[in-house]
C-alpha positions, -999 to 999 in steps of 0.1 A, spaced: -113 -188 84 -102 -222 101 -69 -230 85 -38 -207 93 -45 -169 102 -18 -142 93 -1 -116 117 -27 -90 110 -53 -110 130 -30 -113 158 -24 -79 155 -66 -78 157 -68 -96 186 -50 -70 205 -74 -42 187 -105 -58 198 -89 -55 234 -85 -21 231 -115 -12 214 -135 -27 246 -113 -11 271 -120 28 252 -159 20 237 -172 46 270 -161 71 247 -185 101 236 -191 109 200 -164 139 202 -155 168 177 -163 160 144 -135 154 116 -135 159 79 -148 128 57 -128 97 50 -127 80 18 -137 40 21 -128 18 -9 -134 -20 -4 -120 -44 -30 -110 -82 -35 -77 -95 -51 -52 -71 -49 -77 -43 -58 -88 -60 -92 -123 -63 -81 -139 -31 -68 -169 -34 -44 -172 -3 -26 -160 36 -29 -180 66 -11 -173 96 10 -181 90 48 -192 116 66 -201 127 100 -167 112 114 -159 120 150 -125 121 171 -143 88 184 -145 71 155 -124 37 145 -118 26 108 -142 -3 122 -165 22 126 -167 38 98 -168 1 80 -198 -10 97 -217 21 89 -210 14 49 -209 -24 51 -223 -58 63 -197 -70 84 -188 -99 110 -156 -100 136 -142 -124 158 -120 -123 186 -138 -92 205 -151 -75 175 -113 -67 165 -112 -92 133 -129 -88 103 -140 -121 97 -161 -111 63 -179 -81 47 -208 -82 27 -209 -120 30 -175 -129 19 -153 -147 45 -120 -149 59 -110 -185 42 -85 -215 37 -91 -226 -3 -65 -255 -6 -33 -244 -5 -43 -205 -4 -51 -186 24 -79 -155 18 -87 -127 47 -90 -94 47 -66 -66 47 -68 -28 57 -48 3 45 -47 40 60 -28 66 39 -12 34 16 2 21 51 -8 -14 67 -21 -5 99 1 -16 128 -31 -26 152 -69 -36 146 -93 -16 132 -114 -16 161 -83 3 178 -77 24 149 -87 55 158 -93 85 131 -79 118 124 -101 130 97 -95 130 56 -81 94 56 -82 67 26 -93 38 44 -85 6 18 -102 -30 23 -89 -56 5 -95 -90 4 -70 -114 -12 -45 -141 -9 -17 -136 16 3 -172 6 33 -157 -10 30 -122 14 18 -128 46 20 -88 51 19 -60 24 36 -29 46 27 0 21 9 1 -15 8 27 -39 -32 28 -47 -43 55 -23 -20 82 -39 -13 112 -33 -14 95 -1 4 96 25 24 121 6 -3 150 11 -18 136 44 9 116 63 0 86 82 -12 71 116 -20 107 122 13 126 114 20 145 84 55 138 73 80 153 55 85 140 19 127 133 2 128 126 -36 164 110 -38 177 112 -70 200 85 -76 212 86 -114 169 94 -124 182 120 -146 150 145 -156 128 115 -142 137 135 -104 125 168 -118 92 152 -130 89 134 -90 97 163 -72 66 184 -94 43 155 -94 46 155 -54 44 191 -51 12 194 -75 -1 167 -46 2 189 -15 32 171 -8 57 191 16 83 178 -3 115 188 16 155 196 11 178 170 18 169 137 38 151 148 72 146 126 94 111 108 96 107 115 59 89 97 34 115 88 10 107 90 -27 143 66 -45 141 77 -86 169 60 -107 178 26 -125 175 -3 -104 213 -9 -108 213 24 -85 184 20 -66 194 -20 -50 217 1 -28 194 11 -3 187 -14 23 144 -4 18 151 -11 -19 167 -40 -16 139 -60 1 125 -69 -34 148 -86 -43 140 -106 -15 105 -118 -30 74 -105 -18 75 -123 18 105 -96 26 90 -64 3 52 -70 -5 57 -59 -40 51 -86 -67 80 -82 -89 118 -91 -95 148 -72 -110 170 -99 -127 204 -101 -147 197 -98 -179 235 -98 -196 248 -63 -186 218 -49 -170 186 -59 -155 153 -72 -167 120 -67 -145 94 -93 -143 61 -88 -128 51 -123 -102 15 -129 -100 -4 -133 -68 14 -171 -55 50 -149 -58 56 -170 -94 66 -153 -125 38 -139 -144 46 -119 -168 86 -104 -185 91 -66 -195 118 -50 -215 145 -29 -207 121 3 -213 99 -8 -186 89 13 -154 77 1 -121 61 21 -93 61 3 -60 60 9 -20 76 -9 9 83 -3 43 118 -14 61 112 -21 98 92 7 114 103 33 95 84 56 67 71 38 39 98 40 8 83 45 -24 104 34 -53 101 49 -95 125 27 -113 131 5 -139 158 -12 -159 175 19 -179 166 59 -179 136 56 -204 118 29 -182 126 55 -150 109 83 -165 82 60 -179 73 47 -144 76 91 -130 50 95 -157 26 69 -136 21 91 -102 -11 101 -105 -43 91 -94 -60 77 -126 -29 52 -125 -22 40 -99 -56 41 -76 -63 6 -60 -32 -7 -74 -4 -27 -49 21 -17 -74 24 -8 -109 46 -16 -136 46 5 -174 57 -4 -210 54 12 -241 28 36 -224 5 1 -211 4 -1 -174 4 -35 -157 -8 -35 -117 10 -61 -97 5 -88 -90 1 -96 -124 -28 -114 -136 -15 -144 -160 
């Protein structure tokens, strides 16, 4: 790409660095397979899923790219410029590169610095970063990083119930059935799991981000006044409105305050549309999906396509 370049390929530049400064490294032990998906726009398009195996302590989630893909880099090898011939890109107003998930958690550094810890869900995607420069957790590699942590540390899991009603219940046993270690309380360095109605939820600070747009949260979709409560609306990929939902609608979404764990939130605009979006955490859902809102049992990923 010529035109404007997000933080993620500054963040590269330093990866490629590293990766030069560590590539003496021996094959080492050898880890249990990763899964690779590779998508464009937001996960719509689907280009690549498979198992990779014979994964090493040495590998990088560069690596393991360039064994299941043709791929080009810049700056050191740290950037991916384009895989399988499609390229890192300015298009008008729009500004297309590519994007890389571990666990549902934007990587901090390069993928050519990434190193593995074996069993990861490794997520390419390719899209527009206009209206969200930086996407800090999505929801389509679940049960990750509920079962498996991320950047290499399992974490513990807090479902929060605030006012979720039954919808908590339905969280807690959906995490659990995931190999979650879903703990008691609120420890600290815990994935947080918020369940309520979004007139509860806005509280927290991690919450509150969305209503901020997607520059602040990276999830494509707005809680609104709607007379005495609040309507949801799913944006589409340039941050506009896309598409309204009714008081009975559900939205499953992840975002990441600062440096802390990724907070996952299962809301909506009343109880039913809570319990509707509880319904949604499982893999046939919500796999490849930023974020995911639900009405009248029809799920909607987000961004929204118009």
């Amino acid at each position: 790409m010529t035109g404007r370049r997000s933080p993620a390929a500054a963040i590269a530049l330093l990866g490629g660095a590293l990766a030069v400064a560590g590539c003496g490294l021996g094959p080492g032990r050898g880890l249990p397979d990763v899964r690779l998906t590779v998508t464009h726009d937001f996960g719509a398009q689907p280009v690549l899923e498979r198992a990779v195996g014979g994964v090493t302590e040495s590998d990088t989630a560069m690596r393991v790219l360039e064994r299941s893909a043709r791929v080009s880099t810049r700056y050191g090898g740290g950037f991916v410029q384009s895989i399988d011939g499609v390229e890192g890109e300015a298009r008008g107003s729009a500004s297309y590169d590519w994007f890389f998930y571990v666990n549902g958690v934007e990587s901090p550094i390069g993928a050519a610095a990434y190193a593995l810890h074996g069993g990861e869900a490794i997520w390419w995607d390719y899209r527009d970063w206009s209206a969200a420069q930086d996407v800090p957790a999505v929801v389509g590699s679940w049960p990750e990083p509920f079962s498996g942590g991320y950047e290499g540390k399992r974490h513990p899991v807090a479902v929060e119930c605030m006012g979720g009603g039954g919808a908590c219940a339905e969280v807690r046993s959906r995490l659990e059935g995931a190999g979650a270690p879903v703990a008691t309380g609120a420890p600290s360095g815990a994935i947080r799991v918020l369940v309520g109605p979004w007139a509860r939820v806005r509280a927290d600070p991690a919450a509150a981000q969305i209503e901020a747009g997607p520059q602040a949260s990276g999830v494509f979709a707005r809680f609104s006044r709607r007379g005495r409560g609040f309507g949801l609306t799913g944006l589409g990929e340039d941050g506009k409105p896309a598409r309204s939902f009714g008081a009975g609608a559900g939205l499953v979404a992840a975002t990441r305050r600062y440096e802390a764990p990724p907070t996952w939130i299962v809301t909506g605009p009343s109880l039913p549309g809570v319990r509707a979006a509880a319904g949604l955490l499982d893999s046939a859902a919500l796999r490849d999906h930023y974020a995911v809102a639900v009405e009248a049992g029809k799920e909607t990923p987000l961004p929204a396509m118009r």
